[in-house]
C-alpha positions as a Markdown table, in Angstrom:
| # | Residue | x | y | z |
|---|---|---|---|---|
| 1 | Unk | 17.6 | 42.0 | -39.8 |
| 2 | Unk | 15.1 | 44.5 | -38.3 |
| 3 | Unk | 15.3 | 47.1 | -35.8 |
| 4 | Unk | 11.7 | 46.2 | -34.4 |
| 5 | Unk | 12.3 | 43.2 | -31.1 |
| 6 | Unk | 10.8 | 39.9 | -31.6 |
| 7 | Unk | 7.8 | 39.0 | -28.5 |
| 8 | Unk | 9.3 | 36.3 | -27.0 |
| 9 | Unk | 7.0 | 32.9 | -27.1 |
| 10 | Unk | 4.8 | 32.4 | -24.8 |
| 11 | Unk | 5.6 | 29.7 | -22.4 |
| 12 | Unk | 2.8 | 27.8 | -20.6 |
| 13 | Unk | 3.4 | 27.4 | -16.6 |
| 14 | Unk | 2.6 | 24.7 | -14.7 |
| 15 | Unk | -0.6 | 25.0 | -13.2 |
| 16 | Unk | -0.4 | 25.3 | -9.5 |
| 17 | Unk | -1.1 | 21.6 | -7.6 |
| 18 | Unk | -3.8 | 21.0 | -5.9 |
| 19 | Unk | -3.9 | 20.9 | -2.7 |
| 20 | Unk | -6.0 | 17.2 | -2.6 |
| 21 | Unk | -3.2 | 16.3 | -5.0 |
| 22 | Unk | -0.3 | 16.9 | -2.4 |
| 23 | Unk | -2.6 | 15.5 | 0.3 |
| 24 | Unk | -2.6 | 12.5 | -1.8 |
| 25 | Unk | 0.9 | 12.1 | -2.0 |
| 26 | Unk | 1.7 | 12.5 | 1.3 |
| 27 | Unk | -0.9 | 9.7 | 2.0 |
| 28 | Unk | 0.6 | 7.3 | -0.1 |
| 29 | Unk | 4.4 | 7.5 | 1.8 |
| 30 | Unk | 2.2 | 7.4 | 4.4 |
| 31 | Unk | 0.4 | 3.8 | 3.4 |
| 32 | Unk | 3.7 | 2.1 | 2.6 |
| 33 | Unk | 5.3 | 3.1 | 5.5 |
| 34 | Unk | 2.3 | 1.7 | 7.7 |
| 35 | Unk | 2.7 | -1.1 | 5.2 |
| 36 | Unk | 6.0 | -1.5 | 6.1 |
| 37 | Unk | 5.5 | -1.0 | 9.8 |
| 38 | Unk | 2.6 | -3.7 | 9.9 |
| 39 | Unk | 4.8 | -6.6 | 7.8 |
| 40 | Unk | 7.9 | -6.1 | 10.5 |
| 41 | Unk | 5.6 | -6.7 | 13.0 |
| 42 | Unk | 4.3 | -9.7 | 11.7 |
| 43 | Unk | 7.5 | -10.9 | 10.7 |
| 44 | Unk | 8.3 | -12.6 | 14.5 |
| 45 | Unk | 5.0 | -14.4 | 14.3 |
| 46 | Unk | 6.0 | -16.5 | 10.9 |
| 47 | Unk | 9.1 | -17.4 | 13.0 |
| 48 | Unk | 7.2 | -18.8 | 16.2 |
| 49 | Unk | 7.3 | -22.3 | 15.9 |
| 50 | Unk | 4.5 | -22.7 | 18.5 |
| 51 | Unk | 1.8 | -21.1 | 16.5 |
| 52 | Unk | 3.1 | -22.4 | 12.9 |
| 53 | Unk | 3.2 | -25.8 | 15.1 |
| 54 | Unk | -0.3 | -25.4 | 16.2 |
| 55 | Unk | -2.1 | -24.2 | 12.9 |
| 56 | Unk | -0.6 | -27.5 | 11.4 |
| 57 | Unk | -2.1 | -29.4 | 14.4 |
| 58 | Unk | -5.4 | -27.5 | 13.6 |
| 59 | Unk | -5.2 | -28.6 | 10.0 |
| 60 | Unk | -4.7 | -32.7 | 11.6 |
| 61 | Unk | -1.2 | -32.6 | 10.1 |
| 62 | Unk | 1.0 | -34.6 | 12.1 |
| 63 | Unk | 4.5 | -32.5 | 12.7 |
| 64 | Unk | 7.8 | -33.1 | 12.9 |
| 65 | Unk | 10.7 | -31.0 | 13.4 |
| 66 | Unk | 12.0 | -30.8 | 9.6 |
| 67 | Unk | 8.0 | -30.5 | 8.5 |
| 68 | Unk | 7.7 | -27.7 | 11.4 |
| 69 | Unk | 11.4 | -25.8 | 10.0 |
| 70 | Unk | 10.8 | -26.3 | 6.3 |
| 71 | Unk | 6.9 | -24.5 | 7.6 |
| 72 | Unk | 9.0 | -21.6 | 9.3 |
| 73 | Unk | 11.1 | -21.2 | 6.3 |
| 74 | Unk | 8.4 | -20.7 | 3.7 |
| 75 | Unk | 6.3 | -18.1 | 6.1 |
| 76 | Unk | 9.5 | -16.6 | 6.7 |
| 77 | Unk | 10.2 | -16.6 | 2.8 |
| 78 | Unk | 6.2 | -15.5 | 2.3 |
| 79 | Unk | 7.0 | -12.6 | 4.6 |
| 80 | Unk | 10.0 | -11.2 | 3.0 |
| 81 | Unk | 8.7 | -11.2 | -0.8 |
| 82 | Unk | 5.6 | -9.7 | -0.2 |
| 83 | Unk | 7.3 | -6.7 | 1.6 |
| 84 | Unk | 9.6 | -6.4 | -1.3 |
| 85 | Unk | 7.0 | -6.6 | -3.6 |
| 86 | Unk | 4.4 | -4.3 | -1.9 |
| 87 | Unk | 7.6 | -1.9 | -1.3 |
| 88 | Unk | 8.1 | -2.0 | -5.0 |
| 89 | Unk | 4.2 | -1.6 | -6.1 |
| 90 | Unk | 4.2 | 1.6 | -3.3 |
| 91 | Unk | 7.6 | 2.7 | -4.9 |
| 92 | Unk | 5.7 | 2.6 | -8.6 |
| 93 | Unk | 2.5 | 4.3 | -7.2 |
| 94 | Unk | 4.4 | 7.0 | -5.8 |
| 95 | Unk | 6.9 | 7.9 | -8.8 |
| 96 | Unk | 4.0 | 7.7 | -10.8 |
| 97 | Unk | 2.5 | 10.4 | -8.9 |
| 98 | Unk | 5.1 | 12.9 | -8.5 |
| 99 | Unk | 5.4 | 12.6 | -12.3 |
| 100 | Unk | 1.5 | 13.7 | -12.4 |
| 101 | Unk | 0.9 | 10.6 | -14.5 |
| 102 | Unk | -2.9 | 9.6 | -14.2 |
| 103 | Unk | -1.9 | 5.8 | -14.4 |
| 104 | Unk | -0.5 | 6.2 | -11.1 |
| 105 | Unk | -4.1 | 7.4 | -9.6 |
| 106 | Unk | -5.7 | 4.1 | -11.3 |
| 107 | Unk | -3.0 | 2.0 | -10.0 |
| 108 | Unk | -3.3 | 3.0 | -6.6 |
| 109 | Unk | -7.4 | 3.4 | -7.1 |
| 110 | Unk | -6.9 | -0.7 | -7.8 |
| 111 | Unk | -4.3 | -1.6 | -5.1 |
| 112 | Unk | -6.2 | 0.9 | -2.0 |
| 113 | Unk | -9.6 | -1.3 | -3.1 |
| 114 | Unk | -7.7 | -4.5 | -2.9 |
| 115 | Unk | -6.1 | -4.0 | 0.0 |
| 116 | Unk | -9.6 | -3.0 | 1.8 |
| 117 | Unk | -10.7 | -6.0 | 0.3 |
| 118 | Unk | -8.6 | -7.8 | 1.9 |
| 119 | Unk | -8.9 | -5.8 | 5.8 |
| 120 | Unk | -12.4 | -6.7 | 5.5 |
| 121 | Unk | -11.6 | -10.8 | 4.8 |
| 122 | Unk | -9.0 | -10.2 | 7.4 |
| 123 | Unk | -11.8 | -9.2 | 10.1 |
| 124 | Unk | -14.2 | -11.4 | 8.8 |
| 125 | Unk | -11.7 | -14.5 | 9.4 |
| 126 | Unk | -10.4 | -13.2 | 12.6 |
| 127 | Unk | -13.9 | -13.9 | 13.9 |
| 128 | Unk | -13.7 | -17.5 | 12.5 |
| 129 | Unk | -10.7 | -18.4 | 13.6 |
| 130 | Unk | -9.4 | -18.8 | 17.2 |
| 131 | Unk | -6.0 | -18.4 | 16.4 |
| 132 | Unk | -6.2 | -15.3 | 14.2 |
| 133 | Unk | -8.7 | -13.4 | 16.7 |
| 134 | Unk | -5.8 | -13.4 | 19.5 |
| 135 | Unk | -3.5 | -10.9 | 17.2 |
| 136 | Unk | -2.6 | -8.4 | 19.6 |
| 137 | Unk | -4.2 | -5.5 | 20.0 |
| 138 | Unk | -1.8 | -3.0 | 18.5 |
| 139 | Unk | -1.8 | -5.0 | 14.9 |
| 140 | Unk | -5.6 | -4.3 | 15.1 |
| 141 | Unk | -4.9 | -0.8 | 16.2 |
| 142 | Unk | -2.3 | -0.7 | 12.7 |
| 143 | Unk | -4.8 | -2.4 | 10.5 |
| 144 | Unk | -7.7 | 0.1 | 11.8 |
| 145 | Unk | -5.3 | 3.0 | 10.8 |
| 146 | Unk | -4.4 | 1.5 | 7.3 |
| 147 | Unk | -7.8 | 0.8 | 6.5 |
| 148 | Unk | -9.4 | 4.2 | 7.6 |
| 149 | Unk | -5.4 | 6.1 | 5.5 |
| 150 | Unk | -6.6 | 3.9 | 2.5 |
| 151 | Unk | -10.4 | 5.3 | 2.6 |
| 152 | Unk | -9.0 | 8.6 | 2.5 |
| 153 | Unk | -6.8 | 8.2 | -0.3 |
| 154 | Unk | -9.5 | 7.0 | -2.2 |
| 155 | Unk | -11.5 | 9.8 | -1.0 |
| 156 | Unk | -9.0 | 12.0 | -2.9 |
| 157 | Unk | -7.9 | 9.8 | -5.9 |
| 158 | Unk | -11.7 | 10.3 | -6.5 |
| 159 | Unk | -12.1 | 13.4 | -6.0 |
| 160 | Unk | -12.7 | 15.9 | -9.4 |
| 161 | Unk | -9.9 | 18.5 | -8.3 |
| 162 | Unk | -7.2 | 15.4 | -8.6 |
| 163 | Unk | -8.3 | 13.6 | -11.5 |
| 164 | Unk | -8.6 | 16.8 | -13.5 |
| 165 | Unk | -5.3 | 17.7 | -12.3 |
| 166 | Unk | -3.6 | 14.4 | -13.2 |
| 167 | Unk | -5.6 | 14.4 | -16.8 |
| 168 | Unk | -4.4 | 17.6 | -17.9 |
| 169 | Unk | -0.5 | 17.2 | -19.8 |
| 170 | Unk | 2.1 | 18.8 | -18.0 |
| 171 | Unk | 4.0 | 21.5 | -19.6 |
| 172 | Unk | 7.3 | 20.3 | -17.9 |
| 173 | Unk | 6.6 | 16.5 | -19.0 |
């Protein structure tokens, strides 16, 4: 044993997060709970049987009461999984991230595209269809907001600062 004190190893600290990281993050709870807010709302919709009635006239279905319920039932049904669903791809995105795992910044770089994909069918259909254009004007107003949170989560998923961030191992992983 010697007299003479041993340096202590040197520990690496985290390095500090950026701030487009945390901005990120906040975005995403953010997104899901718009997400969230715009599937409640459309929720009452799949159970108004004079609009599921009068897209299956549109269609020249003829409807009866069991076709029309059986209708209600599988938008209701629709609605309900693809909240849980979207919940749970949010709920992945968002561990991901407060783990600083890169995946996580792919996987929501893939989902935010995909879902302005599919804003951007939205509007173009909502000028093609009657039925669809009379959505009221707060849904729009919702849809507007997602689109333009989702643009700047991109913004930032893209950026160097995060992506540099997110590919460098954590010392605490």
């Amino acid at each position: 044993m010697s007299n003479y004190p041993v340096a202590p190893e040197p520990q690496e600290t985290a390095a500090p997060e950026p701030s487009k990281f945390a901005m990120l993050k906040k975005l995403t709870l953010v997104s899901a709970a718009l997400y969230l807010i715009s599937t409640l709302v459309s929720l009452p919709a799949a159970m108004d049987n004079s609009a599921i009635r009068e897209q299956m006239e549109m269609s020249g279905t003829t409807v009866d009461d069991a076709m029309l319920q059986a209708a209600q039932g599988v938008a209701i049904g629709t609605a309900i999984a693809t909240l849980v669903v979207g919940l749970g791809l949010y709920a992945l995105v968002i561990i991901g991230l407060y783990k600083r795992k890169n995946w996580a910044r792919v996987l929501g770089i893939i989902f935010a595209i995909l879902s302005l994909v599919g804003f951007l069918i939205g509007l173009f259909a909502s000028g093609l269809m009657p039925t669809v254009a009379s959505t009221s004007v707060f849904t729009t107003i919702l849809g507007i907001v997602s689109a333009l949170v989702t643009v700047y989560w991109l913004v930032l998923a893209f950026s160097s600062q995060v992506a540099e961030y997110l590919r460098k191992p954590s010392p605490l992983a």
